[in-house]
C-alpha positions in Angstrom: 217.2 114.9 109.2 215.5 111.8 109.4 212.0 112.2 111.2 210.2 108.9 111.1 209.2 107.2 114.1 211.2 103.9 114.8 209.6 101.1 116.9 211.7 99.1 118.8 212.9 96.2 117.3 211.3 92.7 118.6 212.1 90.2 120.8 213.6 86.7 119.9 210.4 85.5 121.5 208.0 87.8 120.2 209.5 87.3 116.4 209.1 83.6 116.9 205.4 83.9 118.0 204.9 86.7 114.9 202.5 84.8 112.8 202.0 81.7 114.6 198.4 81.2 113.4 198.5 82.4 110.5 201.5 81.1 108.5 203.4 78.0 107.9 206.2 77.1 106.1 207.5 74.2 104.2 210.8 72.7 104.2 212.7 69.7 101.9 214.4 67.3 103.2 215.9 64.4 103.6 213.8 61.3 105.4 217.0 60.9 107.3 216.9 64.4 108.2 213.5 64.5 108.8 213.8 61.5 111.8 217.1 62.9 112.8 215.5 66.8 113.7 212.0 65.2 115.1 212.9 62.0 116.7 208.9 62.0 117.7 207.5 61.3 113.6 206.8 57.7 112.7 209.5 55.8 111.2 210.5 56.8 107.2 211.3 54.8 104.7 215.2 55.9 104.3 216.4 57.8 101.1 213.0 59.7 100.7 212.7 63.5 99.8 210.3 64.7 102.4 208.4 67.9 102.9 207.7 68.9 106.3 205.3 71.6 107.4 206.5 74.0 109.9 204.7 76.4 111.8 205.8 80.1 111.5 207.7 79.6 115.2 209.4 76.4 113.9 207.2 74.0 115.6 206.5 70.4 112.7 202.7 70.2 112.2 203.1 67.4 109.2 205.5 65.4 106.8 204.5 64.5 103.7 205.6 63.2 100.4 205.2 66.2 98.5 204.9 70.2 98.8 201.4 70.1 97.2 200.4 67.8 100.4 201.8 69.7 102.9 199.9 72.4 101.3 196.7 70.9 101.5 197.4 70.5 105.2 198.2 73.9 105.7 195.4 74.9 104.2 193.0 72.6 106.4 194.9 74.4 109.4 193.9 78.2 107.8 197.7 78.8 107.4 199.2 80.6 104.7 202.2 78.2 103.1 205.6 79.5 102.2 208.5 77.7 100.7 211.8 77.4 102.7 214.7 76.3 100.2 
């Protein structure tokens, strides 16, 4: 007989919201891609690898032209950076 307590699973909303101040994530990408998914960024130079810095509920904070950048941005922002691939 299993005894332990279960809590009820989260929301879609509440899961998107877990962690929003406290962790990022970074994604690789194509500059195409990049201007394709945020039509708001400045224009990029086409056939760049990009890095673009999430926040934990999906929202862009920063593209830049390397991980170890968007990791220094992160870290100006107190968020903890993980690695999409």
């Amino acid at each position: 007989m299993n005894t332990a307590k279960r809590h009820p699973p989260m929301s879609p909303l509440a899961f998107a919201s877990y962690g929003a101040n406290a962790v990022a994530y970074v994604r690789q990408m194509r500059s195409e891609e990049a201007e394709a998914l945020y039509p708001q960024a400045p224009a990029l130079i086409p056939g760049l690898t990009v890095f673009v810095l999430h926040a934990a509920d999906g929202t862009p904070l920063s593209i830049s032209g390397s991980f170890e950048a968007a990791a220094h941005d992160a870290d100006g922002q107190a968020l903890e950076t993980l690695r999409v691939h």
